[in-house]
C-alpha positions in Angstrom: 7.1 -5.6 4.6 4.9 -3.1 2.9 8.1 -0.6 2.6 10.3 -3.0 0.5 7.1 -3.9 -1.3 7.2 -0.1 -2.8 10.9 1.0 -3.4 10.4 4.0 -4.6 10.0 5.2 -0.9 12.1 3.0 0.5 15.1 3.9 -1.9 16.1 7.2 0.0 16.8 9.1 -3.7 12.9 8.1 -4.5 12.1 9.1 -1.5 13.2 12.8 -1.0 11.9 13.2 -4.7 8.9 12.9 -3.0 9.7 15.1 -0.2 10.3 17.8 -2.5 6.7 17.8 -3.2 4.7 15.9 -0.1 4.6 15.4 3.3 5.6 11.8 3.9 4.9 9.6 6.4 4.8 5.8 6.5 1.8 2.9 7.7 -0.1 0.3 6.6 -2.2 0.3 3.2 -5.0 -0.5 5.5 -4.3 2.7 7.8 -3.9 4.8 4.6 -7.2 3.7 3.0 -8.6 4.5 6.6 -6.8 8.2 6.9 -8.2 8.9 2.7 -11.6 8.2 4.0 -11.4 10.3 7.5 -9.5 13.1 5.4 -6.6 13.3 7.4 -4.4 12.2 3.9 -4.6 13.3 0.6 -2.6 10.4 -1.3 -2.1 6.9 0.1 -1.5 3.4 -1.1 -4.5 1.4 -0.7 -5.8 -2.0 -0.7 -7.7 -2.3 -4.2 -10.4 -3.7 -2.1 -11.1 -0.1 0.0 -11.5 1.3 -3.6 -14.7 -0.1 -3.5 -16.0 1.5 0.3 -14.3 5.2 0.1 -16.2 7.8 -2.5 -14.4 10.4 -4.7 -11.0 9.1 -5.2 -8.8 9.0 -8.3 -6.4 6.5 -9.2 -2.8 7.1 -9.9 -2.3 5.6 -13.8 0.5 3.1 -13.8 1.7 2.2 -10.5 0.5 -0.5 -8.3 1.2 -3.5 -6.0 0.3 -6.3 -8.6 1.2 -10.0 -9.5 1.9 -11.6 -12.9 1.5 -15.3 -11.3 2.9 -16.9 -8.0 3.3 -13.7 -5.6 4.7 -15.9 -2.6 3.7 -13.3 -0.3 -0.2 -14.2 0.0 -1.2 -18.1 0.4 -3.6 -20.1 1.5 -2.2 -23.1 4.0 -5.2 -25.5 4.8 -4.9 -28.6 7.0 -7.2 -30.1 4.7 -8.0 -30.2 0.6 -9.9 -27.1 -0.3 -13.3 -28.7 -0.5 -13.3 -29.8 3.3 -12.4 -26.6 4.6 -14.8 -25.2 6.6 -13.3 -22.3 8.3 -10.6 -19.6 7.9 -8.4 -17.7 9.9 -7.5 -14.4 8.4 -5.0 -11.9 8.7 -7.1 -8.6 7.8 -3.9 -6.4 7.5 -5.0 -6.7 3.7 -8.9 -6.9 3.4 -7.8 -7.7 -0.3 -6.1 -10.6 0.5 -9.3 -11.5 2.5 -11.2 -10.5 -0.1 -9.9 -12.6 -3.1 -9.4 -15.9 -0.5 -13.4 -15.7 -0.3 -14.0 -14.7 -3.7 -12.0 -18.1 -4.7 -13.4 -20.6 -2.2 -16.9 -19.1 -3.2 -16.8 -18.9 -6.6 -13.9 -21.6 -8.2 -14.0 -24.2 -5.4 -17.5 -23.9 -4.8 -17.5 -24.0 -1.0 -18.5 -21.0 2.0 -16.8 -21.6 4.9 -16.7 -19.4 8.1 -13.7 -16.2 8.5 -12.7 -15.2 11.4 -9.6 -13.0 11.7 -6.4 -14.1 13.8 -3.0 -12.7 14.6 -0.8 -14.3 11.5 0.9 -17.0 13.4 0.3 -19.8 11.9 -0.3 -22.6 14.4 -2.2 -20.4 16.6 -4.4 -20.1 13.2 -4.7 -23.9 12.2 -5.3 -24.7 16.1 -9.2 -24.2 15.6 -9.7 -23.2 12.1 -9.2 -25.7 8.7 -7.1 -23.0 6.8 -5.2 -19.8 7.2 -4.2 -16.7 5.1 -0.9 -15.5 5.1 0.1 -12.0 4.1 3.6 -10.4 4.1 6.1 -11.0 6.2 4.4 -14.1 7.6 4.2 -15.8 4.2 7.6 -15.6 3.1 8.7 -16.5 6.5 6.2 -19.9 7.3 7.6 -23.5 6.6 4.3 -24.8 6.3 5.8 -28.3 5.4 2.9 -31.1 5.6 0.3 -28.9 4.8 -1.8 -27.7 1.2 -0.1 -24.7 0.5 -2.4 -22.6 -2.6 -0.7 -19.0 -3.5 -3.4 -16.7 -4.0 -2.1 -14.4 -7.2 -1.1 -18.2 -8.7 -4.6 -19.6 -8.0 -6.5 -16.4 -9.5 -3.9 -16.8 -12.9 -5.1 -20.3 -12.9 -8.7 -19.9 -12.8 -9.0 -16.7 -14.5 -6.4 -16.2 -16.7 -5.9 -12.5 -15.6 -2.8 -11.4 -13.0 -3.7 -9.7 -9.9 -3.5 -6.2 -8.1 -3.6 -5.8 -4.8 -3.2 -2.5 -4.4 -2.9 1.0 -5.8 -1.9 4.8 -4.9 -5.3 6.8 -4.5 -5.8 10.9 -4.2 -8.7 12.1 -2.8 -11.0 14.1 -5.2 -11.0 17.3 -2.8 -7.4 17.3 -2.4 -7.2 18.7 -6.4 -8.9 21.6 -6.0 -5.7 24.1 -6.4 -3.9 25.7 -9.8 -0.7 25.0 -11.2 1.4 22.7 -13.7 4.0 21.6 -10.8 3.9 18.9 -9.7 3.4 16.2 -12.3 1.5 14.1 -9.6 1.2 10.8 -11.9 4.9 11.3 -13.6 6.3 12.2 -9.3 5.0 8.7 -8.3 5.9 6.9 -12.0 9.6 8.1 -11.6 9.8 7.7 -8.3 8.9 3.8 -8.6 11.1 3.4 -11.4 14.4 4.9 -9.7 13.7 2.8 -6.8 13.7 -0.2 -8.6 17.1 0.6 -9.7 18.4 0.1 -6.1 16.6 -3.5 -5.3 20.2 -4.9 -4.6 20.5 -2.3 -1.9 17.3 -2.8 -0.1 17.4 -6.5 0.0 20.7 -6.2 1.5 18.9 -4.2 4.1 15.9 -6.0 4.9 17.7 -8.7 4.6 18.3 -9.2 8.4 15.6 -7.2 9.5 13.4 -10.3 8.2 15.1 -13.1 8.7 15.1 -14.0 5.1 18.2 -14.1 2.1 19.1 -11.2 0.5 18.7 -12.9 -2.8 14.9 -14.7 -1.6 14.3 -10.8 -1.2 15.8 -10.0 -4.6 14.0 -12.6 -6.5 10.7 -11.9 -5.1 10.5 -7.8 -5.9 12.0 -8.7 -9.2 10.0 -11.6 -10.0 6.4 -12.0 -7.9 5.7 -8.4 -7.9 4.7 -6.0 -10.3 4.7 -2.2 -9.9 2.3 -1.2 -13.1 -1.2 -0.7 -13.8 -0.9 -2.3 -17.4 -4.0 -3.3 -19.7 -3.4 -6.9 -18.3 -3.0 -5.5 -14.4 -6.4 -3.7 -15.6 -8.3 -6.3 -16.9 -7.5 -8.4 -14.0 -8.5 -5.2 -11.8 -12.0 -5.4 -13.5 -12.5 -8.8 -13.3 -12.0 -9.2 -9.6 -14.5 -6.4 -8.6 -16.6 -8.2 -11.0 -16.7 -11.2 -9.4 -16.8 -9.7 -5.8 -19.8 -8.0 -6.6 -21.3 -11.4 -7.7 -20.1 -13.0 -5.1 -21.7 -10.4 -3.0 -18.2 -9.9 -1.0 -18.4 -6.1 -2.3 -21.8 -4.1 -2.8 -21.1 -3.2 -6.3 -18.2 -3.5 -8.9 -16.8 0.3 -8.4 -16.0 2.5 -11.8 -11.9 2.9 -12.3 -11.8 6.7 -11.9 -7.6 8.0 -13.2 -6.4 11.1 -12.3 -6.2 12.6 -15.9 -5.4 16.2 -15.2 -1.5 16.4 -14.7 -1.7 19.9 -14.0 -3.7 19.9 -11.2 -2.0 20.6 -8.0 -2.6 19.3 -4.4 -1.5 22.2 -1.9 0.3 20.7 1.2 -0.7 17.5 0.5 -0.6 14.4 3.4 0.8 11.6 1.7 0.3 8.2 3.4 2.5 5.3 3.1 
């Protein structure tokens, strides 16, 4: 899902932009964050949660993987209320997800049950645990009729007030050592997002059957669950959930927000991860 999630690479104009000044190639956020920390990638979309294991990295200003409200893409489907449950299966293809599922039963419903992670199938999941997390693909796609159904980004507007960010394009600190004014790193990724976005009409129609879903269910959820900036709001929310994660003591500390703020800087044959 992650690739429809970020049209700016899926849109192929977006994506040879890129080309012009990276090597591409294409994985999981949770592979990228993985490949940042082993070194093997310079740039990579990231769980905002691995912000918070992997030293030295700079955030790209202004574009992210975020949620104003409802995201539809991350829930919470328990077989019983939320106080009763007393064990979760997890899909860990987004420790963020994981993250902010543990952060809210902790913290705003007061309870600490057990994770374990699963494959995301959903009545594999609720066959020995109370509740299960649902990210991607396997959320949009579940019918989880008779069940308590909680989406995640709509929960943490609820309680907090703030929207949600789930991830965010990362650069390695040693990747910047080089001279020049081209590229633009920040404005490549900024354009590139917004000229993709243009063309949501033509990727819905594409993943479309690839899914199993509506062209239009596609439609409606990049135009309306997710948001691609790193606004004040996006921000504040950002802040708020390390915050609460470090309390919580689901991260070690609430990491500083470190921007890349040198435009000129260059990054010479630069592994992008996707």
């Amino acid at each position: 899902m992650w690739d429809f999630e970020n049209p700016g690479l899926e849109n192929k104009e977006a994506a040879a932009r890129l080309r012009e000044h990276f090597d591409v190639s294409y994985t999981i956020p949770s592979r990228c964050a993985e490949q940042l920390k082993e070194g093997s990638a310079d740039i990579g979309i990231i769980p905002v949660a691995a912000y918070t294991t992997i030293p030295d990295l700079v955030i790209v200003p202004d574009v992210a993987i975020a949620a104003k409200n409802k995201v539809r893409s991350i829930l919470l489907v328990s077989k019983v209320s939320l106080e009763k449950i007393r064990s979760v299966a997890t899909d860990d293809s987004s420790r963020t997800s994981a993250a902010l599922v543990e952060i809210y039963l902790r913290k705003f419903v007061g309870i600490d049950p057990g994770f374990s992670r699963q494959k995301p199938a959903l009545r594999e999941m609720l066959q020995w645990h109370d509740a299960a997390l649902l990210i991607g693909d396997p959320a949009l796609q579940a019918h989880p009729t008779g069940y308590f159904v909680y989406d995640m980004a709509e929960e943490w507007r609820r309680w907090t007030g703030r929207s949600f960010v789930f991830a965010f394009w990362a650069i390695r600190k040693a990747a910047l050592q080089g001279l020049g004014a081209e590229p633009n790193i920040a404005q490549v990724f900024q354009q590139s997002r917004d000229n993709g976005l243009k063309h949501i009409p033509e990727i819905s129609s594409a993943w479309a059957p690839k899914l199993d879903l509506s062209a239009k269910l596609i439609s409606e959820y990049l135009t309306e669950n997710v948001d691609y900036t790193l606004d004040a709001e996006n921000l504040e929310g950002l802040r708020l959930f390390y915050r609460y994660g470090a309390e919580c003591g689901v991260f070690a500390s609430a990491p500083n927000l470190e921007f890349l703020e040198q435009p000129n800087l260059v990054i010479r044959n630069p592994a992008i991860r996707n």
